[in-house]
PDB file of the backbone (N, CA, C, O) and the ligand in Angstrom, with CONECT records:
HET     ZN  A 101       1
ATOM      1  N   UNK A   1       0.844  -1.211   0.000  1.00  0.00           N
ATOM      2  CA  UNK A   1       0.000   0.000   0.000  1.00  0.00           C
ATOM      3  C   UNK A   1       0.873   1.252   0.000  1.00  0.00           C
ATOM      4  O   UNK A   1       2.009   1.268   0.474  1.00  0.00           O
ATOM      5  N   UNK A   2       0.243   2.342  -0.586  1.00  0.00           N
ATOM      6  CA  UNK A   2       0.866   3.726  -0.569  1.00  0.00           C
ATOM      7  C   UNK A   2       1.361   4.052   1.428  1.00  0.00           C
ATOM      8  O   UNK A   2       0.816   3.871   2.517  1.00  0.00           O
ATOM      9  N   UNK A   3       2.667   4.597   0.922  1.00  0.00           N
ATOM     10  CA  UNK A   3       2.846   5.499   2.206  1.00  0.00           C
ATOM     11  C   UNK A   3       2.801   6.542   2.162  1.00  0.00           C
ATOM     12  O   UNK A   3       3.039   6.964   3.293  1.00  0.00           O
ATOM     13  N   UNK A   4       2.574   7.554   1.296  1.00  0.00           N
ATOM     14  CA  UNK A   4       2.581   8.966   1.442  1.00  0.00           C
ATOM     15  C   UNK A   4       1.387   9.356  -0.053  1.00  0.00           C
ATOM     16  O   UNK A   4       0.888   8.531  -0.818  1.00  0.00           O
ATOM     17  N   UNK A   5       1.245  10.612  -0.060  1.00  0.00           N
ATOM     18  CA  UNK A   5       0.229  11.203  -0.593  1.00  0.00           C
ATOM     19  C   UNK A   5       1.349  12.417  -1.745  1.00  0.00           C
ATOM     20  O   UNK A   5       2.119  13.310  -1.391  1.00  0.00           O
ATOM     21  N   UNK A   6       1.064  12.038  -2.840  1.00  0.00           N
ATOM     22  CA  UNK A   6       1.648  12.756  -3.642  1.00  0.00           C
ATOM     23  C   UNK A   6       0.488  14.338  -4.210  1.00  0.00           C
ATOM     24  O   UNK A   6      -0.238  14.299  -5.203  1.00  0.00           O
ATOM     25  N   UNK A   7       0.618  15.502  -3.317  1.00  0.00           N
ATOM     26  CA  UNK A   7      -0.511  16.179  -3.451  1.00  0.00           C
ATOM     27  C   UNK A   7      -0.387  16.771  -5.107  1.00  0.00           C
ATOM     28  O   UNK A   7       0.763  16.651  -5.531  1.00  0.00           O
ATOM     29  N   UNK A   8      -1.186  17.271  -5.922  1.00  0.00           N
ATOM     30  CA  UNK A   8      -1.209  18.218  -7.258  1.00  0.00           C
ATOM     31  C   UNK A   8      -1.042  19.213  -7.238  1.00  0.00           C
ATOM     32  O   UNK A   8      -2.089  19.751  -6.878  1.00  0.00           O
ATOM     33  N   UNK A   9      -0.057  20.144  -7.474  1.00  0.00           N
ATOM     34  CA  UNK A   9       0.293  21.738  -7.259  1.00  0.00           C
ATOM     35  C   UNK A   9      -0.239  22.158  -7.829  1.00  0.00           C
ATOM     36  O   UNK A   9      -1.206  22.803  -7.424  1.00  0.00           O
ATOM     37  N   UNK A  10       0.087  22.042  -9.200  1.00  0.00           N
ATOM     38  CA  UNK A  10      -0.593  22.750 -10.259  1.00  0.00           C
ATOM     39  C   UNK A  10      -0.381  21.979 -11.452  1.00  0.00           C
ATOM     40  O   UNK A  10       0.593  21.233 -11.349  1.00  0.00           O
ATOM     41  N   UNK A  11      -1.203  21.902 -12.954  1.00  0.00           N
ATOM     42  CA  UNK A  11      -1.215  20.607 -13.417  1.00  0.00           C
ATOM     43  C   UNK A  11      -1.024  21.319 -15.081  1.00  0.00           C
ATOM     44  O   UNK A  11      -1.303  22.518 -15.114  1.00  0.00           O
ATOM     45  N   UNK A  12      -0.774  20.967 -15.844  1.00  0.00           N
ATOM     46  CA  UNK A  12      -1.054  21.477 -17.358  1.00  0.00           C
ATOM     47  C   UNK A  12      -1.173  19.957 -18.541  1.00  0.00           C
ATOM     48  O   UNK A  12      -0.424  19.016 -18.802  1.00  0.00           O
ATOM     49  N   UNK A  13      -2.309  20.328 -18.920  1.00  0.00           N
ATOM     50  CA  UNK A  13      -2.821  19.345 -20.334  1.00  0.00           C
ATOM     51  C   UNK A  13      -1.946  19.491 -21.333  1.00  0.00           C
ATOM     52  O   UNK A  13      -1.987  20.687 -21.621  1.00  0.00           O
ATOM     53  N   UNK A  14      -1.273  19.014 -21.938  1.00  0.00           N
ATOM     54  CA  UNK A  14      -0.821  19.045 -23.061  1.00  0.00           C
ATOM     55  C   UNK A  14      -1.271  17.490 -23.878  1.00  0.00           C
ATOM     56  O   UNK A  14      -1.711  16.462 -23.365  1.00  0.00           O
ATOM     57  N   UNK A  15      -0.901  17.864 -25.634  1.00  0.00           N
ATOM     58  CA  UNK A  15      -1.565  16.740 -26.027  1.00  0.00           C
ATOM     59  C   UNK A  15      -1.269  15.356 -26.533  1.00  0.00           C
ATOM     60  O   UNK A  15      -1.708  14.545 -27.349  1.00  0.00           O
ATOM     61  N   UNK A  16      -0.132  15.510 -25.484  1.00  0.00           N
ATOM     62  CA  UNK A  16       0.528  13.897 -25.578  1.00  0.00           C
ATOM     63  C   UNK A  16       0.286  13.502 -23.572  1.00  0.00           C
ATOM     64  O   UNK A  16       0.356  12.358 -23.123  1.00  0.00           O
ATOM     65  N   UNK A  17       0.085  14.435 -22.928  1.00  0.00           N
ATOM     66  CA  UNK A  17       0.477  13.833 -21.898  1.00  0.00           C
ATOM     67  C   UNK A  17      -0.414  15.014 -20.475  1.00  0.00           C
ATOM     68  O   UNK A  17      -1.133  16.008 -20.579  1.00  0.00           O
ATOM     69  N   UNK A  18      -0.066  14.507 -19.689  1.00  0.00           N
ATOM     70  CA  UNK A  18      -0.379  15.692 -18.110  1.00  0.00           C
ATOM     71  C   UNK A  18       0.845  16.039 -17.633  1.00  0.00           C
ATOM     72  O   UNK A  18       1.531  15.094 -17.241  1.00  0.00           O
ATOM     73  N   UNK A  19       1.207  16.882 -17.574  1.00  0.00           N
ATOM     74  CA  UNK A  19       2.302  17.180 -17.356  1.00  0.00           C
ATOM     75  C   UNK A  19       2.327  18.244 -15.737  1.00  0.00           C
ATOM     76  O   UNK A  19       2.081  19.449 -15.776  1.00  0.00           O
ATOM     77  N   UNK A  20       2.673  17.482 -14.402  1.00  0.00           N
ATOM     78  CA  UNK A  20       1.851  17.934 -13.087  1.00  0.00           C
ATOM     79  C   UNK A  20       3.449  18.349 -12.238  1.00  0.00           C
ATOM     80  O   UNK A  20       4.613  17.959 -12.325  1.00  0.00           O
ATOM     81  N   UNK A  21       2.728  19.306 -11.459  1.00  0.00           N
ATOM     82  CA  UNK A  21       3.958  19.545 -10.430  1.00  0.00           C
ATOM     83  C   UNK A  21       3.018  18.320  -9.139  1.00  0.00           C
ATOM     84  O   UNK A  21       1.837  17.974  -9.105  1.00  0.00           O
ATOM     85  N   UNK A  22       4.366  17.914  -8.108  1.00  0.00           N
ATOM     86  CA  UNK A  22       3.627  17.297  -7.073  1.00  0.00           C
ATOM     87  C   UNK A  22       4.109  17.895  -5.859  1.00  0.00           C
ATOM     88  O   UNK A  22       5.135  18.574  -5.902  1.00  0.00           O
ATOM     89  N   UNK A  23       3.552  17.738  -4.893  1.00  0.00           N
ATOM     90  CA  UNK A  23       4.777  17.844  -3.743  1.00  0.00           C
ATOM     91  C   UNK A  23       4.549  16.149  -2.519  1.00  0.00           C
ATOM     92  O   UNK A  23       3.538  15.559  -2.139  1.00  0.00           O
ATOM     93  N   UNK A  24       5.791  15.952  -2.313  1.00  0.00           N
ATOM     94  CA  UNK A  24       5.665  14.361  -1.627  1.00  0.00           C
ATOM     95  C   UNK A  24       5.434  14.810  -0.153  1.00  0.00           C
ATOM     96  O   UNK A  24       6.236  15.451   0.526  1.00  0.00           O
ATOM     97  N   UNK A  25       4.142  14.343   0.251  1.00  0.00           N
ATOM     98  CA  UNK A  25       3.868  14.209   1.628  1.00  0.00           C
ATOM     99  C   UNK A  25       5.369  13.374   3.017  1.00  0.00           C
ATOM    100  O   UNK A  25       5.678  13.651   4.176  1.00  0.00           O
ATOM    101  N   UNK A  26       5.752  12.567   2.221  1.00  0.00           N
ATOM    102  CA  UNK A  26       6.875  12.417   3.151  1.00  0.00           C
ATOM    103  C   UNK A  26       8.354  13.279   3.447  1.00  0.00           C
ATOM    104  O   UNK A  26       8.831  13.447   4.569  1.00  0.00           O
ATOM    105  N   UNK A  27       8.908  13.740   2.248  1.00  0.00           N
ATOM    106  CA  UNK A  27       9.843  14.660   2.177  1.00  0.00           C
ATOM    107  C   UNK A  27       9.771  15.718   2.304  1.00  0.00           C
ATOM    108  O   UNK A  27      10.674  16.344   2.860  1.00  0.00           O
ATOM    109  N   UNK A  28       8.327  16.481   1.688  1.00  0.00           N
ATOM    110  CA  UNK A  28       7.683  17.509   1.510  1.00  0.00           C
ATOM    111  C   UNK A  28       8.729  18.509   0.122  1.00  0.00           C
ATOM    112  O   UNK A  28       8.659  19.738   0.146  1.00  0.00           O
ATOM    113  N   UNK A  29       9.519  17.875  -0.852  1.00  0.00           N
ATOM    114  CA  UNK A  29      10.139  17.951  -1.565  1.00  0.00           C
ATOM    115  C   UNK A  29       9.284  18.179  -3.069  1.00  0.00           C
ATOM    116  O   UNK A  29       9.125  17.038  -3.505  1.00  0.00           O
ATOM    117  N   UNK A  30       8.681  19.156  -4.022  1.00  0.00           N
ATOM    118  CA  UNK A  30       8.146  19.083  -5.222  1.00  0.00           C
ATOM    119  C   UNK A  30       8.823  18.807  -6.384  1.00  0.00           C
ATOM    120  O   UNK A  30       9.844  19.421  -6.691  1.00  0.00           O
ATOM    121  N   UNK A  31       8.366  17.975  -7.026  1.00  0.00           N
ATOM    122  CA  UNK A  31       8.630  17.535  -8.299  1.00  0.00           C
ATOM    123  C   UNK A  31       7.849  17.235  -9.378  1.00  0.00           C
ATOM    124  O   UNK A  31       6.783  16.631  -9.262  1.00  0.00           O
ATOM    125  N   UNK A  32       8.356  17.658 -10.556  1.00  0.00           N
ATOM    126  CA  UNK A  32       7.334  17.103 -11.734  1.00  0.00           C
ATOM    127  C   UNK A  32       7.610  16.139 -12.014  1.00  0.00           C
ATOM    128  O   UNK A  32       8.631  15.562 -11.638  1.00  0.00           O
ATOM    129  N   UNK A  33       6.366  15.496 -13.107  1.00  0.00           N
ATOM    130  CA  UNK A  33       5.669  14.002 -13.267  1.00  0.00           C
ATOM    131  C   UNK A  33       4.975  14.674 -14.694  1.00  0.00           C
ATOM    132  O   UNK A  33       4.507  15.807 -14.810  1.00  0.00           O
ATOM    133  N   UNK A  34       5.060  13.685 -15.655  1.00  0.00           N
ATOM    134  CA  UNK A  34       4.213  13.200 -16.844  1.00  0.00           C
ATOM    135  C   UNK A  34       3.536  11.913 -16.540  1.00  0.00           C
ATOM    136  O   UNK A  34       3.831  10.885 -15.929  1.00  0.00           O
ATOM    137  N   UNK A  35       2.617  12.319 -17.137  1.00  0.00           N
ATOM    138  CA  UNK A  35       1.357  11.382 -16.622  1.00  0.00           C
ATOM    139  C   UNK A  35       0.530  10.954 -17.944  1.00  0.00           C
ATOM    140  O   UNK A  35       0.354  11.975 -18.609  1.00  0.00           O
ATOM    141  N   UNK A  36      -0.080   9.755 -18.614  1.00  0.00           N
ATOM    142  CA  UNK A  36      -0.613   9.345 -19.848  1.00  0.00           C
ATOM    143  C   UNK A  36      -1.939   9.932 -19.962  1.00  0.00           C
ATOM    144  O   UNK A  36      -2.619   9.767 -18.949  1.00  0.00           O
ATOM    145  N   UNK A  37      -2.531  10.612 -20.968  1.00  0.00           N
ATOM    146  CA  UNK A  37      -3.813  11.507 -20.821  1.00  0.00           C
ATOM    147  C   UNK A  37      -4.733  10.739 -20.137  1.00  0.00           C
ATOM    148  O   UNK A  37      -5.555  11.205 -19.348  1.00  0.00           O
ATOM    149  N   UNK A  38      -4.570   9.117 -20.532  1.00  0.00           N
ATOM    150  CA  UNK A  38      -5.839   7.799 -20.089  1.00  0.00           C
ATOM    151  C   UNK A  38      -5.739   7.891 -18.551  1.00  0.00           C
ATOM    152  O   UNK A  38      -6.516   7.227 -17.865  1.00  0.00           O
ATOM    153  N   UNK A  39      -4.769   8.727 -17.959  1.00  0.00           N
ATOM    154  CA  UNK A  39      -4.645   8.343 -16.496  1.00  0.00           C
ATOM    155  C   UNK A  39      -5.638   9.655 -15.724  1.00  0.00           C
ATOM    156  O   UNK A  39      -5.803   9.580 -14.506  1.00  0.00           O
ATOM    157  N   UNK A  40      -6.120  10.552 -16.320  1.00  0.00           N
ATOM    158  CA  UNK A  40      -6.663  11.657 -15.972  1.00  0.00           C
ATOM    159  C   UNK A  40      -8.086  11.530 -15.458  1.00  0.00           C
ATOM    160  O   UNK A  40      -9.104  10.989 -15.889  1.00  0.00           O
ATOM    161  N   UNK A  41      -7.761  12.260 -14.329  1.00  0.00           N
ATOM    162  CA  UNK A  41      -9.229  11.740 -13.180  1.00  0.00           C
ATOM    163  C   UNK A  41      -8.562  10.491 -12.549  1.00  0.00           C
ATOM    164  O   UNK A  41      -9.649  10.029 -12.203  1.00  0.00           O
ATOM    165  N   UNK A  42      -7.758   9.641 -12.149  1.00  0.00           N
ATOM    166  CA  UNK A  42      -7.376   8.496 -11.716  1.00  0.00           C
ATOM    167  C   UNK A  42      -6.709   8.622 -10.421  1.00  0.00           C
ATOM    168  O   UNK A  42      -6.341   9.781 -10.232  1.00  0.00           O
ATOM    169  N   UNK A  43      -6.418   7.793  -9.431  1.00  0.00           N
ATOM    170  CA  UNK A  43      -5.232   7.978  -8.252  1.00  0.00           C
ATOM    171  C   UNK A  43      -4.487   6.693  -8.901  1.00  0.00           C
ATOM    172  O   UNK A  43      -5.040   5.607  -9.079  1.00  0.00           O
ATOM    173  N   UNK A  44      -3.281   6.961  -9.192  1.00  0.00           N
ATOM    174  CA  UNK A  44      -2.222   6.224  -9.728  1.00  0.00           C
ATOM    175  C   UNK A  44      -1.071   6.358  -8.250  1.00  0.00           C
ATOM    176  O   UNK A  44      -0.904   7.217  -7.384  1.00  0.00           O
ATOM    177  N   UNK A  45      -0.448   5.007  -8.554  1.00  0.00           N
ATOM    178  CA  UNK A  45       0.180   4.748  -7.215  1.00  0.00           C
ATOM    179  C   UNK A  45       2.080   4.710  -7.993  1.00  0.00           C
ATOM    180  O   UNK A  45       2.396   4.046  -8.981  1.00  0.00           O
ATOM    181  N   UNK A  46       2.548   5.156  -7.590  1.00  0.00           N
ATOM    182  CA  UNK A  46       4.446   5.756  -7.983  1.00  0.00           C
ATOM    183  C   UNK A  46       5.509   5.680  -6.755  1.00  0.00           C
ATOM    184  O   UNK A  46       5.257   5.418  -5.579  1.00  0.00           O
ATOM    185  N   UNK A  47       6.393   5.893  -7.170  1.00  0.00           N
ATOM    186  CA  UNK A  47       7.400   6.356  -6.148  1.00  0.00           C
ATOM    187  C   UNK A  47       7.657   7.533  -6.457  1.00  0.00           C
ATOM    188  O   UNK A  47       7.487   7.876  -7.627  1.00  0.00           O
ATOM    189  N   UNK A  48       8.000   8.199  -5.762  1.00  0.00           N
ATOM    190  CA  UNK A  48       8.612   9.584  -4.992  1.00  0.00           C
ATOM    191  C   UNK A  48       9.682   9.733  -6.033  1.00  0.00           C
ATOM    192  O   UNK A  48      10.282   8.660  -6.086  1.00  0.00           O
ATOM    193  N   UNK A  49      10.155  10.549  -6.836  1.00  0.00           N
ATOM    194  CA  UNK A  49      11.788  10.562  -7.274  1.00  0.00           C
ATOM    195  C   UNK A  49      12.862  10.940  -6.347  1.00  0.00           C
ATOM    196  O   UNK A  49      13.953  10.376  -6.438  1.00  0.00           O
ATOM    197  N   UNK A  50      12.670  11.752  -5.555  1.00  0.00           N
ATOM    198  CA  UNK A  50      12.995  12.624  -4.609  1.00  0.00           C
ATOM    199  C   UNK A  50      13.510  11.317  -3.650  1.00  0.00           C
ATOM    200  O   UNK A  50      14.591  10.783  -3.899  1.00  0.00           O
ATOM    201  N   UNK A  51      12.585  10.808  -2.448  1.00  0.00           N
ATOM    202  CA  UNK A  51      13.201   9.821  -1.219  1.00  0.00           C
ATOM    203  C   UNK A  51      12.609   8.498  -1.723  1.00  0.00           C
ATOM    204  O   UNK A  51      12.825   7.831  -0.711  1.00  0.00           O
ATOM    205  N   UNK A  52      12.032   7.673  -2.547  1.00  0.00           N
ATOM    206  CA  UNK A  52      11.399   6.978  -3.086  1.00  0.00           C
ATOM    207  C   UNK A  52      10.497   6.472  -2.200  1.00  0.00           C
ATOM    208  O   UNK A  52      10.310   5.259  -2.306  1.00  0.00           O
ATOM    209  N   UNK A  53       9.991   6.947  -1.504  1.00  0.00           N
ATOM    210  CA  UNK A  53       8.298   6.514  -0.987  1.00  0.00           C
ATOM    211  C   UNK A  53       7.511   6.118  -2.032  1.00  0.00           C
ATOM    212  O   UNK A  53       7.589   6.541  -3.186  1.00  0.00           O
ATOM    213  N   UNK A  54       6.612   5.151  -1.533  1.00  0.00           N
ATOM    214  CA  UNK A  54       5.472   4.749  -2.638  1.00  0.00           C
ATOM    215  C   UNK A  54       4.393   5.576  -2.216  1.00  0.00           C
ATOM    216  O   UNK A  54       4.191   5.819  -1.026  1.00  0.00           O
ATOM    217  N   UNK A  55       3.533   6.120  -3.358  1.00  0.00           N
ATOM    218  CA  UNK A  55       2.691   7.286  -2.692  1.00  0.00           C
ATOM    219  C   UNK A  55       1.590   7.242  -3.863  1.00  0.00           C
ATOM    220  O   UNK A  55       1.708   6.664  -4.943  1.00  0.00           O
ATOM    221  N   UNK A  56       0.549   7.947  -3.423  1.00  0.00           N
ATOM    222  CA  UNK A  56      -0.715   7.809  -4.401  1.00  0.00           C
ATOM    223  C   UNK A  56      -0.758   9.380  -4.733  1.00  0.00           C
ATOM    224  O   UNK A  56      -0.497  10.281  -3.935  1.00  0.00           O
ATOM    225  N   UNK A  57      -1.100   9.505  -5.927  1.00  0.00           N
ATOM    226  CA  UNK A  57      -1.958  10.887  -6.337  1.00  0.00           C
ATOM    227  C   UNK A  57      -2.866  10.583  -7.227  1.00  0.00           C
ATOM    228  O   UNK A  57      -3.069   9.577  -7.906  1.00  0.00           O
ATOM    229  N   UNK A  58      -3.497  11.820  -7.105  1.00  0.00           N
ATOM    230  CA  UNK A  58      -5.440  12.128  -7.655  1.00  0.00           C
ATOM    231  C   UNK A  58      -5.049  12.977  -8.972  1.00  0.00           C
ATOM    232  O   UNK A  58      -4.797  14.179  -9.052  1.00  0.00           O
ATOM    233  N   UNK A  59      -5.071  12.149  -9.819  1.00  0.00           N
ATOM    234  CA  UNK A  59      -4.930  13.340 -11.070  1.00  0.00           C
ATOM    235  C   UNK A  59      -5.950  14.250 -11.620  1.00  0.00           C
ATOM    236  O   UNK A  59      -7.062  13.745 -11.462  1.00  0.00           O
ATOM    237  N   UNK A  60      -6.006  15.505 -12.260  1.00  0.00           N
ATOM    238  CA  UNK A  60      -6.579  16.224 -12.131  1.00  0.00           C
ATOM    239  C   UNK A  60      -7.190  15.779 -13.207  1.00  0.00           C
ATOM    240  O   UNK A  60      -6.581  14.996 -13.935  1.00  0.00           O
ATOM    241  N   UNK A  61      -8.982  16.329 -13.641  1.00  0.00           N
ATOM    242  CA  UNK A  61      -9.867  15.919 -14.978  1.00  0.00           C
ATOM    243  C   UNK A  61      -9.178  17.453 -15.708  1.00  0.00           C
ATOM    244  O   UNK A  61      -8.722  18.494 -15.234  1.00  0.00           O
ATOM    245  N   UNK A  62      -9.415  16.874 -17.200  1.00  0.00           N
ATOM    246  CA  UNK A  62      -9.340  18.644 -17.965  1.00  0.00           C
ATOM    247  C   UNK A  62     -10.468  19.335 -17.590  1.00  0.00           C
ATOM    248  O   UNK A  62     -11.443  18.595 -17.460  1.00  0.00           O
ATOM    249  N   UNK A  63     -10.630  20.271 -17.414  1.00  0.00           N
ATOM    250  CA  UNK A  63     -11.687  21.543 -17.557  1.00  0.00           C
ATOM    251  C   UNK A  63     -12.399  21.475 -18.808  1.00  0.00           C
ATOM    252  O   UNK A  63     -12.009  20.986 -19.868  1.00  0.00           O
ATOM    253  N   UNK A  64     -13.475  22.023 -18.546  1.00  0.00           N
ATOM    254  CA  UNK A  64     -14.043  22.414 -20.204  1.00  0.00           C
ATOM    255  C   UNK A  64     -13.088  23.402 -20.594  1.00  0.00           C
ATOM    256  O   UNK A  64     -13.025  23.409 -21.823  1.00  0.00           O
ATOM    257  N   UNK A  65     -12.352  24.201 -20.103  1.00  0.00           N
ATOM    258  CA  UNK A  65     -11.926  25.281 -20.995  1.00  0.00           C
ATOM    259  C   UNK A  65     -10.890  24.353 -21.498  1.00  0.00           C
ATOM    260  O   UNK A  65     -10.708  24.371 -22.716  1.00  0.00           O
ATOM    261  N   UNK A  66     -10.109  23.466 -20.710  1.00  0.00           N
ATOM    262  CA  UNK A  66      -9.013  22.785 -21.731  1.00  0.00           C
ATOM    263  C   UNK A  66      -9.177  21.742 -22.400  1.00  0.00           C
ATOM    264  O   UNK A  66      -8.200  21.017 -22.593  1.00  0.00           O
ATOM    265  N   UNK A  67     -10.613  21.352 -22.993  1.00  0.00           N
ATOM    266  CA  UNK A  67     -11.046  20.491 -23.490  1.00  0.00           C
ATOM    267  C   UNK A  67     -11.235  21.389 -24.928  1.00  0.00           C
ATOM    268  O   UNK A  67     -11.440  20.785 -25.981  1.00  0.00           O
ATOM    269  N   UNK A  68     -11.149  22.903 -24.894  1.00  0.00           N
ATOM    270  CA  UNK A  68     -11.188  24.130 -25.686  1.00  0.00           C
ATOM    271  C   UNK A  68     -12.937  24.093 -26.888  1.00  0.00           C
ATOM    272  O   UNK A  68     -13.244  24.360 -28.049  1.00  0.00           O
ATOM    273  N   UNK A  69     -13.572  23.603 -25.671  1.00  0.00           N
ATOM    274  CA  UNK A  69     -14.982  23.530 -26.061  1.00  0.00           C
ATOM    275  C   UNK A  69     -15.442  24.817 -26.481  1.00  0.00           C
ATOM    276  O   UNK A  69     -15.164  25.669 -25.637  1.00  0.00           O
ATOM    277  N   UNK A  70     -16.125  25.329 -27.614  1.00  0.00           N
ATOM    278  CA  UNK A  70     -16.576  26.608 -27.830  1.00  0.00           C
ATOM    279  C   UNK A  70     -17.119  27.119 -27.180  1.00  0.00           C
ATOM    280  O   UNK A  70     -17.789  26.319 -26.527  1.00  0.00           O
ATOM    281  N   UNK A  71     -17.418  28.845 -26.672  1.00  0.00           N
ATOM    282  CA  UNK A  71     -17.811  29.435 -25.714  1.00  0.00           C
ATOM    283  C   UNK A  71     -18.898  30.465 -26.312  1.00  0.00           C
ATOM    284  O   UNK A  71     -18.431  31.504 -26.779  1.00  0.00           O
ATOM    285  N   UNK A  72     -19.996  30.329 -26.342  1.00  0.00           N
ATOM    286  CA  UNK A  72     -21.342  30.850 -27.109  1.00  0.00           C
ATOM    287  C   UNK A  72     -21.207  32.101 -26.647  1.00  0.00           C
ATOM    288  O   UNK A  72     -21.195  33.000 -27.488  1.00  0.00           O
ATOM    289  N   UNK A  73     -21.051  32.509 -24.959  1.00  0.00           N
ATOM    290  CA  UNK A  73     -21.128  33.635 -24.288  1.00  0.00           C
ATOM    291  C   UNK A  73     -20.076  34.800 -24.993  1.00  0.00           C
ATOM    292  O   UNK A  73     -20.300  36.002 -24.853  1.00  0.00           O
ATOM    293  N   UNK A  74     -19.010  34.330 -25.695  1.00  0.00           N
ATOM    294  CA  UNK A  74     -18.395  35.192 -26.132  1.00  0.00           C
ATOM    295  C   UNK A  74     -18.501  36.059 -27.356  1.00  0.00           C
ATOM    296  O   UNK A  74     -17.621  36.827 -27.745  1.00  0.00           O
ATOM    297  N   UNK A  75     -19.641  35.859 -27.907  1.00  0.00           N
ATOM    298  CA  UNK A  75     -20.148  36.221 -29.350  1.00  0.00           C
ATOM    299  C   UNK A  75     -21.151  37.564 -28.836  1.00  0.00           C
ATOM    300  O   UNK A  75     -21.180  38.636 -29.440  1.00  0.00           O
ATOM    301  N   UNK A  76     -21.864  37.291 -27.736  1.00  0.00           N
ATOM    302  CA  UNK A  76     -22.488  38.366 -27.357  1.00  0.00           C
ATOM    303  C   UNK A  76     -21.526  39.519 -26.870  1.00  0.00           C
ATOM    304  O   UNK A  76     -22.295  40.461 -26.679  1.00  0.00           O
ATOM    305  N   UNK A  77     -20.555  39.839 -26.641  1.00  0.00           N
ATOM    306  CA  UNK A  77     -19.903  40.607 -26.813  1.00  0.00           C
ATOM    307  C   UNK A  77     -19.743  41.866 -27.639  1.00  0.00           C
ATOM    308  O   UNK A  77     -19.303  42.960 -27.286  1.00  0.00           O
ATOM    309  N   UNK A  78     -20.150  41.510 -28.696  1.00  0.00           N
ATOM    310  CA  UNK A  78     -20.093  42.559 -30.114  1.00  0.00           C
ATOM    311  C   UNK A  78     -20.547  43.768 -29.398  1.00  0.00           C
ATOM    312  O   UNK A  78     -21.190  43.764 -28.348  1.00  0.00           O
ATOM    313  N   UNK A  79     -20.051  45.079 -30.237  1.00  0.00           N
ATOM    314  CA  UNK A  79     -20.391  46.638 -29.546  1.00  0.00           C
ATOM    315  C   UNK A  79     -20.942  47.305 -30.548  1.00  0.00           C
ATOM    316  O   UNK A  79     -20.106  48.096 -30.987  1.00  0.00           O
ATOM    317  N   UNK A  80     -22.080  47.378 -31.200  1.00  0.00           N
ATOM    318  CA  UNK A  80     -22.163  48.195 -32.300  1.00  0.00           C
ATOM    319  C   UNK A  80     -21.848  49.931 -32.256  1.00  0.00           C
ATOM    320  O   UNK A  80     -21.670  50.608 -33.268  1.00  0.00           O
ATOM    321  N   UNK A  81     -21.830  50.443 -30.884  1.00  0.00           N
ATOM    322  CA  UNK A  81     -21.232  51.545 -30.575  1.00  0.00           C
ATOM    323  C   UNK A  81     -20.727  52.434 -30.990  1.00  0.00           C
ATOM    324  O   UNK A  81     -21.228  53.527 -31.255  1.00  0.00           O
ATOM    325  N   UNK A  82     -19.484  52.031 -31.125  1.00  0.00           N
ATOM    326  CA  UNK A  82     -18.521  52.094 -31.860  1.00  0.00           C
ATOM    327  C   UNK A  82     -17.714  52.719 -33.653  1.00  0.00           C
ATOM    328  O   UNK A  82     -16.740  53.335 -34.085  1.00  0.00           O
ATOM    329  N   UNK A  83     -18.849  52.075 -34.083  1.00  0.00           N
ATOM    330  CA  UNK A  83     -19.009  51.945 -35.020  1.00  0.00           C
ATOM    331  C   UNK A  83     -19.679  53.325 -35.887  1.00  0.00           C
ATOM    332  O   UNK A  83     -19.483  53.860 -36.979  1.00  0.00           O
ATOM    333  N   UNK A  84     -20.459  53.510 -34.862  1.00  0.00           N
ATOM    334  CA  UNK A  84     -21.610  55.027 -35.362  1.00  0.00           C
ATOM    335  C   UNK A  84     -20.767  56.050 -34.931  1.00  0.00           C
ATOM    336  O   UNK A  84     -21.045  57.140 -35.431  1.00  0.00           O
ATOM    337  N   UNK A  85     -19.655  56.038 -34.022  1.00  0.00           N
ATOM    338  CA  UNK A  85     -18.815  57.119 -33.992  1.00  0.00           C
ATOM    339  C   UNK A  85     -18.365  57.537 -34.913  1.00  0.00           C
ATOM    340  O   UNK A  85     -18.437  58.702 -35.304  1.00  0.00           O
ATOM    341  N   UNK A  86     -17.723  56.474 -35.499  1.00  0.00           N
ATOM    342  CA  UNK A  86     -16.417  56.531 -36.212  1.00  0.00           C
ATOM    343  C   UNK A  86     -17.272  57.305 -37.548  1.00  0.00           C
ATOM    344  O   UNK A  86     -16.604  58.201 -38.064  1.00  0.00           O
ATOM    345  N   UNK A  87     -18.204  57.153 -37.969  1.00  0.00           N
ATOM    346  CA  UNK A  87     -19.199  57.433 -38.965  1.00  0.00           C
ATOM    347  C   UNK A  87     -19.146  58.731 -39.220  1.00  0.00           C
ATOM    348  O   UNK A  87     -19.309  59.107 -40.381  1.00  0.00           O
ATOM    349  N   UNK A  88     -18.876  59.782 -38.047  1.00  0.00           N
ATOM    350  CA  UNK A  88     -18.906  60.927 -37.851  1.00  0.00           C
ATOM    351  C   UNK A  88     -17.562  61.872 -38.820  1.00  0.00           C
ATOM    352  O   UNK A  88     -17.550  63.024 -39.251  1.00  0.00           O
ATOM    353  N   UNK A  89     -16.524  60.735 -38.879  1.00  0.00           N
ATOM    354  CA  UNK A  89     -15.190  61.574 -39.474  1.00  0.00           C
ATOM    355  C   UNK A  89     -15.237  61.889 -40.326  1.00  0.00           C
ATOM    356  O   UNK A  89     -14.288  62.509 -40.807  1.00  0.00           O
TER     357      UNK A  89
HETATM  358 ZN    ZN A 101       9.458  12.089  -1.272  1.00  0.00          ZN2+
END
């Protein structure tokens, strides 16, 4: 079984891989980790690079924004405003 808890600092999607900072609950030492996209949302069990504890972490799911799903809300935006100024020159 895991002895320590490998927590998620901060995590970035890229599109071969997860590419995560950790920090090791036993050393308290941070290190990065690549991680296989299939492993996302998962607790995968590793060693430590750092003191080699065996330790579990919770990988993070993508977001919708980094899934780069279209965003409808941003179309309403438009300013016709603008536009009738400029009309004036
Ligand atoms: Zn460690």
């Amino acid at each position: 079984m895991a002895d320590a808890n490998f927590r998620v600092q901060s995590h970035k999607f890229t599109q071969d891989n997860i590419q995560a900072t950790l920090v090791c609950s036993k050393c308290d030492e941070i290190f990065s980790k690549e991680f296989l996209l299939d492993l996302e949302g998962q607790t995968i069990e590793f060693r430590c690079p750092v003191c080699g504890v065996s330790g579990e972490a919770d990988l993070p799911y993508k977001t919708a924004e980094e899934r780069e799903e279209f965003d409808d809300d941003l179309d309403e935006v438009e300013e016709d405003t603008f536009d009738e100024f400029e009309e004036d020159y």
